[in-house]
Structure formats: structure tokens, C-alpha cells
N, CA, C and O of each residue as an XYZ file, in Angstrom:
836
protein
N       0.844     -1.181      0.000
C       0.000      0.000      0.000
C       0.881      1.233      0.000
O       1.931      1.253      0.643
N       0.383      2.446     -0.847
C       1.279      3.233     -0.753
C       1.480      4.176      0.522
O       0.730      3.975      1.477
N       2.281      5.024      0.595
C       2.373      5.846      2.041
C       1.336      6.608      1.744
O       0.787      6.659      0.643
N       0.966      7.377      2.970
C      -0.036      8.398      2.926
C       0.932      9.551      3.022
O       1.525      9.365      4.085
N       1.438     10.753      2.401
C       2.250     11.665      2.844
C       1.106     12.885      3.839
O      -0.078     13.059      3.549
N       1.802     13.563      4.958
C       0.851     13.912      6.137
C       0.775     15.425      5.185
O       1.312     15.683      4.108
N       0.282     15.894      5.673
C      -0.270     17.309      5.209
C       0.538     18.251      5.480
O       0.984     18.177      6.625
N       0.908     19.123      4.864
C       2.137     20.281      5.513
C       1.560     21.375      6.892
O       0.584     22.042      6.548
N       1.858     21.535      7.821
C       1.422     22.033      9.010
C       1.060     23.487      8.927
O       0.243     24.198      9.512
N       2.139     23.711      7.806
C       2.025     24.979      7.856
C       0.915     25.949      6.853
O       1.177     26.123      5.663
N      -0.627     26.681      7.639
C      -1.443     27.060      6.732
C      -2.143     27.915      5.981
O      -2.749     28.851      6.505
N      -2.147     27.728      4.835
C      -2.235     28.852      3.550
C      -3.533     30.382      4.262
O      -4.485     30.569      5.020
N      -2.909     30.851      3.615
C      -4.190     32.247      4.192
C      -5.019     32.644      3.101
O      -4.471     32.846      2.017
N      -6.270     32.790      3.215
C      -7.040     32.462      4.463
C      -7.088     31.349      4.705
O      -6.715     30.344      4.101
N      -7.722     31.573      5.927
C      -8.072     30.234      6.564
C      -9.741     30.148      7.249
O     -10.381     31.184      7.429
N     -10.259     28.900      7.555
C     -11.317     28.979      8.154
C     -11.065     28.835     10.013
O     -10.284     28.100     10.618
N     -11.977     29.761     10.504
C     -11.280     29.939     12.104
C     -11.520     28.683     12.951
O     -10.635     28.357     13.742
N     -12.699     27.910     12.853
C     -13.136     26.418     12.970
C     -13.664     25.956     12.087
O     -14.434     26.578     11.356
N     -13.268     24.387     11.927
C     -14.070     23.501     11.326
C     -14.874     22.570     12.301
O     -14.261     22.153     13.284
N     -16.194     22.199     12.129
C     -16.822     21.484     13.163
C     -16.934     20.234     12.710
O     -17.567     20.264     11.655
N     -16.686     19.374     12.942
C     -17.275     17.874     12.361
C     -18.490     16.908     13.074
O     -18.414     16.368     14.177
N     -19.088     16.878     12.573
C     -20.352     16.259     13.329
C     -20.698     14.980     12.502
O     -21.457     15.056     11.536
N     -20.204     13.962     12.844
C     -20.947     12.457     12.490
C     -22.294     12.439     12.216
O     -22.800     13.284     12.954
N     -23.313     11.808     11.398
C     -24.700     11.587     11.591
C     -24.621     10.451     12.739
O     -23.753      9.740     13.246
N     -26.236     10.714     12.884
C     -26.947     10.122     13.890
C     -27.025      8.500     13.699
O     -26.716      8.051     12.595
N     -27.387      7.699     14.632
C     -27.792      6.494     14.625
C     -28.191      5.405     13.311
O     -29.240      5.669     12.723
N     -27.654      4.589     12.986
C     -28.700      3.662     12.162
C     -28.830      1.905     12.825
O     -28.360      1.264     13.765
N     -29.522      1.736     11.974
C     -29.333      0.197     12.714
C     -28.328     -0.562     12.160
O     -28.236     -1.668     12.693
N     -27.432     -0.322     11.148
C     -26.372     -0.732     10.654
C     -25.642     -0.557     11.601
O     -25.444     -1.535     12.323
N     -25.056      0.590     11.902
C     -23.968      0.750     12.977
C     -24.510      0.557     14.222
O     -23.757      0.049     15.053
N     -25.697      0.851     14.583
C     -26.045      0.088     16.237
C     -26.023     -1.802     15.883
O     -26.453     -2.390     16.875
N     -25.747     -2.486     15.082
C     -25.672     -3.555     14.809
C     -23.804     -4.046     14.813
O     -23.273     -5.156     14.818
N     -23.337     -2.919     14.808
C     -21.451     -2.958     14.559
C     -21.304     -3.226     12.746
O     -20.279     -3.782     12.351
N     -22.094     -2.912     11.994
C     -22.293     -3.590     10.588
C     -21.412     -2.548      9.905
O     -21.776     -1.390     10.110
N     -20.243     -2.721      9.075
C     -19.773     -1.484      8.481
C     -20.471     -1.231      7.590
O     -21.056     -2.097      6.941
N     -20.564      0.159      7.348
C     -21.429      0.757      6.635
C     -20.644      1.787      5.873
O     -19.786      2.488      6.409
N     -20.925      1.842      4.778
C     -19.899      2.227      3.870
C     -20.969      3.565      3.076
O     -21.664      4.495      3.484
N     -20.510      2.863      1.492
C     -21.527      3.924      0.577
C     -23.173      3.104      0.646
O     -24.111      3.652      0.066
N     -23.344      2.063      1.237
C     -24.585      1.626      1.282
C     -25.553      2.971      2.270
O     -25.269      3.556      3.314
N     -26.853      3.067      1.267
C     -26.984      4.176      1.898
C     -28.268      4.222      2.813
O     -29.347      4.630      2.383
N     -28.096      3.815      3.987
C     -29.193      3.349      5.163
C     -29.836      5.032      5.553
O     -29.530      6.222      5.473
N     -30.908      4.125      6.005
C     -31.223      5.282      6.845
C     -31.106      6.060      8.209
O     -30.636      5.252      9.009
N     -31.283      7.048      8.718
C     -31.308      7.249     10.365
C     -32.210      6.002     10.701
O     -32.893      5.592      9.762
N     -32.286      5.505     11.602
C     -32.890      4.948     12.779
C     -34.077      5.922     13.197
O     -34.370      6.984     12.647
N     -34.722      5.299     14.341
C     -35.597      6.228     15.472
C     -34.740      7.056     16.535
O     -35.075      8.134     17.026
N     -33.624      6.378     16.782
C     -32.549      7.086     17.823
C     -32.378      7.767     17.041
O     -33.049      8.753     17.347
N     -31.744      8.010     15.865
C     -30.371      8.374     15.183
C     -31.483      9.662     14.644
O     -31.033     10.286     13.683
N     -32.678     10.065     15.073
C     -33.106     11.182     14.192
C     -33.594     12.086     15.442
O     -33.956     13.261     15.395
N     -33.512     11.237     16.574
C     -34.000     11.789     18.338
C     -32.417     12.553     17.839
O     -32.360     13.666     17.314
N     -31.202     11.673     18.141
C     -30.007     12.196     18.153
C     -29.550     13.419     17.399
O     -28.719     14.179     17.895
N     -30.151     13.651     16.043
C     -29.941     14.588     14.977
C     -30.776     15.812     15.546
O     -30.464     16.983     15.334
N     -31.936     15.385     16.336
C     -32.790     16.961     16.212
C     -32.097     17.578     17.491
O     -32.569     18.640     17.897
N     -30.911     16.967     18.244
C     -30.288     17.797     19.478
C     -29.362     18.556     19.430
O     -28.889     19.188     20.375
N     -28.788     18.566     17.571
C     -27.859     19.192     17.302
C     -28.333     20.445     16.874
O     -27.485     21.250     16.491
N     -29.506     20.766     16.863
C     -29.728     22.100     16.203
C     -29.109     23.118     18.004
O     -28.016     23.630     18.247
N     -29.862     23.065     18.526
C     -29.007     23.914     20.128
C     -27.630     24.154     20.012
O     -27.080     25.229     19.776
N     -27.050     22.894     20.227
C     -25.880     22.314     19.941
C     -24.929     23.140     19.048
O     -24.038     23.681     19.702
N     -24.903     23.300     18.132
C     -24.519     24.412     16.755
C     -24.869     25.429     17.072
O     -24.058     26.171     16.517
N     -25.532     26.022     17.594
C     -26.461     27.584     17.587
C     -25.159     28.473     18.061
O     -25.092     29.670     17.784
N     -24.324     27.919     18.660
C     -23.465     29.020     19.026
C     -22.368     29.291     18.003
O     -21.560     30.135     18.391
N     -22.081     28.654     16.486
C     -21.439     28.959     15.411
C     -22.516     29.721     14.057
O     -23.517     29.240     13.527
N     -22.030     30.662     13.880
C     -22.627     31.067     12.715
C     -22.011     30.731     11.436
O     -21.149     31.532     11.072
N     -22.222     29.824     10.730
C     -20.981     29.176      9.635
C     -21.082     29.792      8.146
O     -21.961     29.692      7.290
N     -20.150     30.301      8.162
C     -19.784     30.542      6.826
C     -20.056     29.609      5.428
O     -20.126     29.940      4.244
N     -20.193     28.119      6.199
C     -20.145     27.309      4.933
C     -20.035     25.954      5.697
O     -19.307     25.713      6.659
N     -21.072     24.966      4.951
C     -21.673     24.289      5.183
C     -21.699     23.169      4.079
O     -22.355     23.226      3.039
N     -20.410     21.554      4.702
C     -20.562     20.538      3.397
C     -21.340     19.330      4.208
O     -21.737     19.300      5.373
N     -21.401     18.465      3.282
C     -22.209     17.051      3.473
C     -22.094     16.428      2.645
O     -22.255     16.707      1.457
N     -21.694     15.153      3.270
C     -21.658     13.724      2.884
C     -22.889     13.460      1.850
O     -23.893     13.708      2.518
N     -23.352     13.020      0.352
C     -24.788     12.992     -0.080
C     -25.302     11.833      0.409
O     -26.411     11.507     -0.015
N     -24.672     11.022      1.327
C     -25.207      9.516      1.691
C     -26.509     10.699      3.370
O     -26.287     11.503      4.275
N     -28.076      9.749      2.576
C     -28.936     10.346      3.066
C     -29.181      9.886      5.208
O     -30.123     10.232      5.921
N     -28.009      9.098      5.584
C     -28.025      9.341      7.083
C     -27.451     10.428      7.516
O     -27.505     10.660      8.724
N     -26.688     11.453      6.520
C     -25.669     12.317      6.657
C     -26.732     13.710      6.237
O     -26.777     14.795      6.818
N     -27.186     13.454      5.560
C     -28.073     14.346      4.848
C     -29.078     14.802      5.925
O     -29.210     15.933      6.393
N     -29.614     13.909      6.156
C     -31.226     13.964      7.737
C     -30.639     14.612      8.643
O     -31.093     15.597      9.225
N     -29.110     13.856      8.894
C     -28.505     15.043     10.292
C     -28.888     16.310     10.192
O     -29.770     16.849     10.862
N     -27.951     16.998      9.002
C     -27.675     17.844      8.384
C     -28.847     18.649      8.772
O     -28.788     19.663      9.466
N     -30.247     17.967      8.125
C     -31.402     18.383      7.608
C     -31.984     19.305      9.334
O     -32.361     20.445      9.606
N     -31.683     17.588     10.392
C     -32.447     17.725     11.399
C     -31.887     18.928     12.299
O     -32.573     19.634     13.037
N     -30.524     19.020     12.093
C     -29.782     20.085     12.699
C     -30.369     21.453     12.378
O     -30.226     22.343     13.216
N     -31.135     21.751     11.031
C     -31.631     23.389     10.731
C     -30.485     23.824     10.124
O     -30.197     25.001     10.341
N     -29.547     23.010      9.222
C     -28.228     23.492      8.238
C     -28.156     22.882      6.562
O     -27.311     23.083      5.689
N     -29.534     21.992      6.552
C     -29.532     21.606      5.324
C     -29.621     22.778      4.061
O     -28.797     22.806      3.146
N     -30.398     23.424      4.143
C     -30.456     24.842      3.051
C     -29.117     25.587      2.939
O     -28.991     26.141      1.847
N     -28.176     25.732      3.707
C     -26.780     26.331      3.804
C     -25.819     25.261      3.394
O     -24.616     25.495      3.279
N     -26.327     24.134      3.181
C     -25.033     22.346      2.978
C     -25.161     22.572      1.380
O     -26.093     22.491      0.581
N     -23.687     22.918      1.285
C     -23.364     22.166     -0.418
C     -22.941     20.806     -0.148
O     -22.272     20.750      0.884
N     -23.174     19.233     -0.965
C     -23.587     17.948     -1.063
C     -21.660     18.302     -1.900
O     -21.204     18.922     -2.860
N     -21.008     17.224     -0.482
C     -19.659     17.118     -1.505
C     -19.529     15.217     -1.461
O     -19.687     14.394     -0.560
N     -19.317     15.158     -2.320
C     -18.983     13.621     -2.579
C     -17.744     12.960     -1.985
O     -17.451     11.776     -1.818
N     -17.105     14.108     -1.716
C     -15.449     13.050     -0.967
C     -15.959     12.831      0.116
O     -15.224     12.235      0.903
N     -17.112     13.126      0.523
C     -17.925     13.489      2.339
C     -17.959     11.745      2.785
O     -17.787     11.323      3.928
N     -18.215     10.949      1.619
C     -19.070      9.707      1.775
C     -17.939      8.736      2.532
O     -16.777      8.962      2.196
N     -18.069      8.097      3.127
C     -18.073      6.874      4.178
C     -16.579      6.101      3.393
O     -16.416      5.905      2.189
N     -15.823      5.840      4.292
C     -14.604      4.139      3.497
C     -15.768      3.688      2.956
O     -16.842      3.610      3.552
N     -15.464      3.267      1.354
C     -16.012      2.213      0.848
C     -15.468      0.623      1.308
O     -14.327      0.338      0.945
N     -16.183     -0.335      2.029
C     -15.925     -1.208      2.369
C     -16.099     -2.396      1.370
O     -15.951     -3.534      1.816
N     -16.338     -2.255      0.334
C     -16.372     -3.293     -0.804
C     -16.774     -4.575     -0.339
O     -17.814     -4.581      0.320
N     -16.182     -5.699     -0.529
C     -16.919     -6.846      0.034
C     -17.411     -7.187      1.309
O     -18.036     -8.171      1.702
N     -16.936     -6.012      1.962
C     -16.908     -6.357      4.086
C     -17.966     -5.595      3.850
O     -18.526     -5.923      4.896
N     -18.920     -4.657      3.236
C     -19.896     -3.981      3.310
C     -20.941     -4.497      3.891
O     -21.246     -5.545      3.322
N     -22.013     -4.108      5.241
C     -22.639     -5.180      5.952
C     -22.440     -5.696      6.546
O     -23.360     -6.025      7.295
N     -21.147     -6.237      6.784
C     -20.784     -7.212      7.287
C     -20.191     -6.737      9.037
O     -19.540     -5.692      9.021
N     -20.357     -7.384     10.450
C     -19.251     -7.118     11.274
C     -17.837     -7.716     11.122
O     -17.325     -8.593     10.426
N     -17.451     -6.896     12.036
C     -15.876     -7.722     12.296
C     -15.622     -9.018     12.501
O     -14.767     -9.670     11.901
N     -16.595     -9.543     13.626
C     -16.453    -10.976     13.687
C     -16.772    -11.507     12.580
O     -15.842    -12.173     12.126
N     -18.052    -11.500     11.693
C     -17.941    -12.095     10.719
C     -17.003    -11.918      9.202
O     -16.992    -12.579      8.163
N     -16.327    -10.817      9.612
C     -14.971    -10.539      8.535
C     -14.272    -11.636      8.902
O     -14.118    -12.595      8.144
N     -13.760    -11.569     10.189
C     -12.733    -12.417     10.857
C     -13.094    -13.867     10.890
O     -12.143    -14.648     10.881
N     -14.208    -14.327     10.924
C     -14.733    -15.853     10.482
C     -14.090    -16.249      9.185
O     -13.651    -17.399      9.215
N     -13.928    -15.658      8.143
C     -13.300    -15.808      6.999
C     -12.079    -15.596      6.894
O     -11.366    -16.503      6.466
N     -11.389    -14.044      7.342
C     -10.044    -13.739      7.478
C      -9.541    -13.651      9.085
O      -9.971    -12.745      9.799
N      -8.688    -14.565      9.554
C      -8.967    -14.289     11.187
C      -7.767    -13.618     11.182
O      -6.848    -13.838     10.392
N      -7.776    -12.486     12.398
C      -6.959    -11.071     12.833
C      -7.193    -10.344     11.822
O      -6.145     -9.738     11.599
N      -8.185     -9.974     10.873
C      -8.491     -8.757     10.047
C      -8.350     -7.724     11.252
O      -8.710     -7.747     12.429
N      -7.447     -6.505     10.193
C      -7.603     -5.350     11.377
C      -7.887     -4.040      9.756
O      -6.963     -4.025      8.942
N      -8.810     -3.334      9.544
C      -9.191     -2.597      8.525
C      -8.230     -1.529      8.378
O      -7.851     -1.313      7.227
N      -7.660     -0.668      9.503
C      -6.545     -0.066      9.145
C      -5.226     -0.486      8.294
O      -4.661      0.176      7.424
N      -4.834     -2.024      8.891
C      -3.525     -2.601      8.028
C      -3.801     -3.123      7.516
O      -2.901     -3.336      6.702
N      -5.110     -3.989      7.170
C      -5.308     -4.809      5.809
C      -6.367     -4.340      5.074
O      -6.528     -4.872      3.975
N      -7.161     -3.438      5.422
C      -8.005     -2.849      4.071
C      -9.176     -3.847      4.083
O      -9.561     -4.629      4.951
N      -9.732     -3.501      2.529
C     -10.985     -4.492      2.500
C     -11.024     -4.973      0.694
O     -10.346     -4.402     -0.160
N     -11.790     -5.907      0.471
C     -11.584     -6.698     -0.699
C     -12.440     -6.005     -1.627
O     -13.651     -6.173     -1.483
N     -12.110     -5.399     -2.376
C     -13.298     -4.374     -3.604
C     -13.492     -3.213     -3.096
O     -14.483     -2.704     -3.619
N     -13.060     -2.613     -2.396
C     -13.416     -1.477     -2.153
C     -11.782     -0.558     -1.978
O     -10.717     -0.797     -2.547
N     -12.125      0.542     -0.964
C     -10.622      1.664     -1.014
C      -9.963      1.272     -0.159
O     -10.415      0.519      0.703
N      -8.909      1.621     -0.177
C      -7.374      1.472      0.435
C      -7.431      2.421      1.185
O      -7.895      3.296      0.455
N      -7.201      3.071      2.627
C      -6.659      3.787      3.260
C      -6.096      5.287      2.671
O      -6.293      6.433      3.074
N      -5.517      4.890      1.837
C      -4.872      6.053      1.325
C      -5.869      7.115     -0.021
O      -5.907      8.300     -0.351
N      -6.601      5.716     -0.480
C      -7.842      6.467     -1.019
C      -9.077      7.589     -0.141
O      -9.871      8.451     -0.520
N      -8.772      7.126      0.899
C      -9.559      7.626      1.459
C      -9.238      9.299      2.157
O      -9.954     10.293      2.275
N      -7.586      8.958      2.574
C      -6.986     10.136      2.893
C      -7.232     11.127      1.974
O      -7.600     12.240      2.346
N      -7.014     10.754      0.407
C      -6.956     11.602     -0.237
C      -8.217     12.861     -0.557
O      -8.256     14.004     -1.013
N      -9.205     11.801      0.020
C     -10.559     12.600     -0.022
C     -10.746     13.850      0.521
O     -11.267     14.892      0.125
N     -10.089     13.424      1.712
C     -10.175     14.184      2.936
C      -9.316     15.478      2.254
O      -9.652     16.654      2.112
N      -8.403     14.959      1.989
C      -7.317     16.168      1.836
C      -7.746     17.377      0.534
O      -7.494     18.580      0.461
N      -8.528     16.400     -0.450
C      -9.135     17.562     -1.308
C     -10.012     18.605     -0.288
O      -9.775     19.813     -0.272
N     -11.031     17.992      0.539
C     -12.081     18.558      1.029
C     -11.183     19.772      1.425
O     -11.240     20.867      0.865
N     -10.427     19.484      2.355
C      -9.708     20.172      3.469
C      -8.874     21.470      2.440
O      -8.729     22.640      2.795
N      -8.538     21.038      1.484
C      -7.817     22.469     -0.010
C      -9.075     23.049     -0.158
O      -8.857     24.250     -0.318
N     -10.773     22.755     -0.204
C     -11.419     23.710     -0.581
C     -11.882     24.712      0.762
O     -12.619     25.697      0.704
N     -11.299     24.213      1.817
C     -11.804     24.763      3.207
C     -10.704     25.930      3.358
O     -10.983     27.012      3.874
N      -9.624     25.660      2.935
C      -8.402     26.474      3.242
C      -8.826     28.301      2.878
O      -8.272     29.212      3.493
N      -9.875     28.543      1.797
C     -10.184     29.603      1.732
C     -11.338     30.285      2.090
O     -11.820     31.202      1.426
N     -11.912     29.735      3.416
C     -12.997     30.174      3.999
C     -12.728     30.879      4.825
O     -11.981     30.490      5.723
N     -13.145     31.920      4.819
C     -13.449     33.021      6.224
C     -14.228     32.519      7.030
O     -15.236     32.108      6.456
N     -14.240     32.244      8.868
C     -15.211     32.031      9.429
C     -15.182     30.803      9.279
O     -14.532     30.287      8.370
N     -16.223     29.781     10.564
C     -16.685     29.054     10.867
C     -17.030     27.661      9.557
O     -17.716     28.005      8.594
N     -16.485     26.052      9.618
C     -17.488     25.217      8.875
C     -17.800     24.132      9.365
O     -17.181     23.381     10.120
N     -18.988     24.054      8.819
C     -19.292     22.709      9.856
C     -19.359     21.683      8.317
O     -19.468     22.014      7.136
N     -19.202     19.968      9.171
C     -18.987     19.233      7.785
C     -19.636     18.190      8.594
O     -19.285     17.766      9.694
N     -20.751     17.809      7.791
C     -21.817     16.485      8.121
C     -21.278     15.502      7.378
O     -21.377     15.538      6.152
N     -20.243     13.876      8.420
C     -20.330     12.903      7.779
C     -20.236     11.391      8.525
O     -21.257     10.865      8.967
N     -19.268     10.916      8.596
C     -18.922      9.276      9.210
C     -18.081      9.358      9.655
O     -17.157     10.149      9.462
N     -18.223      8.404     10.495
C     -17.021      8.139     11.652
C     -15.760      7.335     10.987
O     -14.901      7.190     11.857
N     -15.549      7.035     10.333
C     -14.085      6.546      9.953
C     -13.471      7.937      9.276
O     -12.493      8.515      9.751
N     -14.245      8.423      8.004
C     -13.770      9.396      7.298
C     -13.448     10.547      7.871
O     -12.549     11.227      7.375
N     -14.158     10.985      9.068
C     -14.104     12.243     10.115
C     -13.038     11.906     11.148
O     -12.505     12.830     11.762
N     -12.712     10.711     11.365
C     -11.833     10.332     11.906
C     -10.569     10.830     10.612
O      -9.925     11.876     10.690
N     -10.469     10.061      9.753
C      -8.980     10.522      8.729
C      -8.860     11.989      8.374
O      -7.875     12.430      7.782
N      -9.776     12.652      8.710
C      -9.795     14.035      8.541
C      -9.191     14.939      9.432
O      -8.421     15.841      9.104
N      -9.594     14.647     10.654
C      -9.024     14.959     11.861
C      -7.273     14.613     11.415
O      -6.516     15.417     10.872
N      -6.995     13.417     11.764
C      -5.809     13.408     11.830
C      -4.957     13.732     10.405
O      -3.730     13.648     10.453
N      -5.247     13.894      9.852
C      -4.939     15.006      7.985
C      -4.701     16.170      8.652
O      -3.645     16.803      8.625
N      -5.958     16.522      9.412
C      -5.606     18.296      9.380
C      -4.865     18.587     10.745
O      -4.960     19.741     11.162
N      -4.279     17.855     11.347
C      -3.213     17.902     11.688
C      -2.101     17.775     11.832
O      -1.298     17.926     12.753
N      -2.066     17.260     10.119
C      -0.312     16.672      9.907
C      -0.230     15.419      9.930
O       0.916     15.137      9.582
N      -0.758     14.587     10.129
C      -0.626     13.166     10.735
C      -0.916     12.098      9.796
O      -1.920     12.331      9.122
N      -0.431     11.173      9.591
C      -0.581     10.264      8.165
C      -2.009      9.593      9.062
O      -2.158      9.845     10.258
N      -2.987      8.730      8.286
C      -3.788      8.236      8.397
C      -4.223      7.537      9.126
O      -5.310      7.626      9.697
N      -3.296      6.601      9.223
C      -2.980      5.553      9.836
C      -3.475      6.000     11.374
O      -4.097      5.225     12.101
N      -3.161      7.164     11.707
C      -3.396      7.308     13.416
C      -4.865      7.776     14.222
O      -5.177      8.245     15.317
N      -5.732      7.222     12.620
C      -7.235      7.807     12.945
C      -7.506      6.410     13.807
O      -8.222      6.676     14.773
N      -7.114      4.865     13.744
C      -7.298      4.249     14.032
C      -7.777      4.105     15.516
O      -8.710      3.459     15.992
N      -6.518      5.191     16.288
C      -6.284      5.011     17.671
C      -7.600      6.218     18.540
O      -7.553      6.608     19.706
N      -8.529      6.512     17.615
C      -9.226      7.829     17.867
C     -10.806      7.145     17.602
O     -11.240      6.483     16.659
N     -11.463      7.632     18.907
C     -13.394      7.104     18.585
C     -14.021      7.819     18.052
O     -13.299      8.793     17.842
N     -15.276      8.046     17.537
C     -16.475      8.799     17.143
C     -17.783      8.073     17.251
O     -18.047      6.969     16.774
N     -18.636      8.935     18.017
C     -19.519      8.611     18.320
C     -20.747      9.187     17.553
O     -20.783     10.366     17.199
N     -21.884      8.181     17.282
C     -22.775      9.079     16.522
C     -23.686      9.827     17.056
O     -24.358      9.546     18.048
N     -23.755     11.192     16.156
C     -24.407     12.579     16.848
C     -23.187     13.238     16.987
O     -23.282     14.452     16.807
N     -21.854     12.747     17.302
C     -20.924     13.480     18.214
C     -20.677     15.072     16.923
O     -20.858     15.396     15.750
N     -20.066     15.680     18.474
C     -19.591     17.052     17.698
C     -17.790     17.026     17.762
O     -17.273     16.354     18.655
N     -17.255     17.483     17.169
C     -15.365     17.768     17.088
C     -15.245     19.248     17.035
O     -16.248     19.883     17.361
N     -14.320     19.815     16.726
C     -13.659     20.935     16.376
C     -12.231     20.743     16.243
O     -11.436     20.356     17.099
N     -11.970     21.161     14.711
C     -11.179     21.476     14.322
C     -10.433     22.842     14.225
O     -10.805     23.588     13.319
N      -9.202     23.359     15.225
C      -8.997     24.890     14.834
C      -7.170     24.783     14.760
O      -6.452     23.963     14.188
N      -6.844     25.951     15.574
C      -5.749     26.659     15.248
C      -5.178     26.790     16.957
O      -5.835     27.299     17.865
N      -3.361     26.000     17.127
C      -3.002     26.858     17.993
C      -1.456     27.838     17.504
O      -0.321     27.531     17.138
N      -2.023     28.815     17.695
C      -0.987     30.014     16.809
C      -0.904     29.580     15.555
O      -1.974     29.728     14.966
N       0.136     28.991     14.757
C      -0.186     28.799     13.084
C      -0.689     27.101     12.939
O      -1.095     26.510     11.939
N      -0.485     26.600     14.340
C      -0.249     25.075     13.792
C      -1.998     24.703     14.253
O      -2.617     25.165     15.211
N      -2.492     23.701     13.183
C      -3.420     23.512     13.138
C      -3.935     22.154     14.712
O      -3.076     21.706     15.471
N      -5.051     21.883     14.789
C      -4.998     21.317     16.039
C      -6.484     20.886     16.036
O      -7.358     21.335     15.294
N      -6.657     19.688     17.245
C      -7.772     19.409     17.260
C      -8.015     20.013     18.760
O      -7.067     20.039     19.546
N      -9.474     20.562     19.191
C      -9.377     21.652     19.628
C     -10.927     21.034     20.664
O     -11.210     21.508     21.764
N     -11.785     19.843     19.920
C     -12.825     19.450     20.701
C     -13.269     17.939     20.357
O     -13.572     17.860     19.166
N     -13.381     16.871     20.959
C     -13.227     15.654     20.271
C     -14.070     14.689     20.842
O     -13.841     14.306     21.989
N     -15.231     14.144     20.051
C     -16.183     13.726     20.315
C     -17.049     14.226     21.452
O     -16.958     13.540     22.470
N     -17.700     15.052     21.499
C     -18.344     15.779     22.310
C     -19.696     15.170     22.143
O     -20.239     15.307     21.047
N     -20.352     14.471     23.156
C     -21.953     14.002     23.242
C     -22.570     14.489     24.181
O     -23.605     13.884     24.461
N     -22.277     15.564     24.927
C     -23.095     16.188     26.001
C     -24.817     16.896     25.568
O     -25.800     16.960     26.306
N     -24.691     17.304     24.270
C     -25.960     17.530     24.192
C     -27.111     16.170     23.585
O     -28.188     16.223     22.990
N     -26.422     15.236     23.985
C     -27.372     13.207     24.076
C     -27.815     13.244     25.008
O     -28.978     12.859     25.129
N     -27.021     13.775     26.208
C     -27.615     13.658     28.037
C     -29.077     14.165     28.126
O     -29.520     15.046     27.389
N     -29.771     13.551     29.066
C     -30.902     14.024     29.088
C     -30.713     14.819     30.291
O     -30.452     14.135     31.280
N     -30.788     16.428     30.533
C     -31.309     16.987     31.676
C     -31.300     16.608     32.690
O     -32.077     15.673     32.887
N     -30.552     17.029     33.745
C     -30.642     16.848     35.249
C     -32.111     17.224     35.794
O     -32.364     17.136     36.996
């Protein structure tokens, strides 16, 4: 597999002052552990409870600009959050394609291939790791000239390689990092060097004291 080369630290002006990353909500694919790729499920009953808590949640960014995943669990977030009319639909947004493991859990990957680990061995028909980085890294060149605030509706693996992209970091080290669905991130700035700044945040899931 080829290397992933990390992103240069140092960043072009303008810049955007945060990026927010927010996973969609619930499905029964992933409350099942099922990878879920470009197959395009729906929210759940949780996963749309979970989406309508993000509108509060956000209220304190006014965003300049607004992308999304077009896979429609990403979309409903989006929708349920009160940011769908402001979301341009970017296609690098969408999920690791998991090719033949699509559906499938781990254990039953590992019934067939035993010690599959998806970071070092990938998946059969679908992208490589480094395909995936690369996604990220386009997204992240069209963000570089935003003024102000963005928020980016997508998946937890890909929001994971994003994170660690926009901080320099080859791919590989999204592995060691969770996301939860609903969760919120932030992506910003300390002095020039870029940084992760808020990381998986689910406090607005809690129900009220």
C-alpha cells in the first residue's frame, strides 16, 4: 500500500477559524457494529432523536459554509440540525467504501479472514486507506479559503482521517481515535499550527438533570 504523505502544518491564508465535524446520527447498521460504507441506510428512530439535538448544539457557530456527505443518514442530520439549506452535497464526504466487508461485522470478517484489522489490511473491492486520505485532503484544499466558521456532516471513519490530515498526521493514526454518533469535534488553530481543539463531544445526548 502506498504511504499516505501527512499534510504540511504549515497554513495557507485564508483560513477557516473552525471547522466542526459532526458524524450523523444512529442507524441500525452501525447500532448492529455492521460497516457501513456507501450503502446508503437510513437514520434509525434514535439516530433522528439524536440529529434533532444538534440544532441547540450548533447555535453558538454562525458558519460561513456548510458541506455534506450525499449519503442520506448524513443528509437527515444535516437536515435535522436546521443546516440543510446552507449544505453544499460534496462527494469526498461519503463513508470508506468497504467493498466486500460492506454489511458485514468484524467478527464475521474475521470468520473468513482471522486477525483482520481494517486499518492494516483494508478491504476486498473497495478503497485502500490512502484512497480515502486523499478525499479528505481535497475537502480540506477547498476549506483552506474560507473566512469564518465550517461545519462538515459525515462518518465516523472518514471524520476520523480528517481529523488526523488536518493535523499533519498520516492516516494511519485515525485508528487510535473514537467517534460517536451525533458526536460534535472541532477542528482549529493553535498560533499557526493547526490542532484538534474538541473531540467527540456528546453532552448535548444527556438528558437533563
Amino acid at each position: 500500500m502506498a504511504a499516505v504523505e501527512a499534510v504540511s502544518s504549515e497554513p495557507a491564508q485564508p483560513r477557516p477559524r473552525q471547522v466542526v465535524l459532526v458524524r450523523h446520527g444512529a442507524t441500525e447498521w452501525a447500532q448492529d457494529g455492521r460497516h457501513t460504507g456507501w450503502t446508503d441506510v437510513p437514520l434509525n428512530h434514535d439516530g433522528r432523536r439524536q440529529a434533532g439535538t444538534l440544532g441547540a448544539r450548533l447555535a453558538q457557530w454562525s458558519f460561513a459554509a456548510v458541506l455534506c456527505s450525499p449519503l442520506q443518514r448524513a443528509v437527515a442530520t444535516c437536515e435535522l440540525a436546521g443546516l440543510r439549506g446552507e449544505a453544499q452535497i460534496d462527494p469526498d464526504l461519503r463513508e470508506w467504501n468497504y467493498g466486500g466487508y460492506e454489511g458485514m461485522t468484524t467478527a464475521e470478517i474475521r470468520a473468513g479472514r482471522p486477525g483482520w484489522q481494517l486499518w492494516d489490511d483494508g478491504v476486498i473491492g473497495g478503497e485502500m486507506l490512502a484512497q480515502v486520505a486523499a478525499r479528505t485532503d481535497r475537502v480540506m484544499a477547498k476549506l483552506r479559503g474560507v473566512h469564518g466558521d465550517v461545519a462538515v456532516f459525515a462518518h465516523g471513519h472518514l471524520l476520523r482521517v480528517f481529523a488526523t490530515r488536518w493535523i499533519g498526521q498520516p492516516a494511519r493514526l485515525a485508528q487510535f481515535v473514537n467517534l460517536s454518533t451525533a458526536s460534535v469535534s472541532t477542528l482549529g488553530w493553535e498560533h499557526e499550527w493547526p490542532s484538534i481543539t474538541l473531540w467527540n463531544d456528546t453532552s448535548h445526548l444527556r438528558a437533563p438533570d
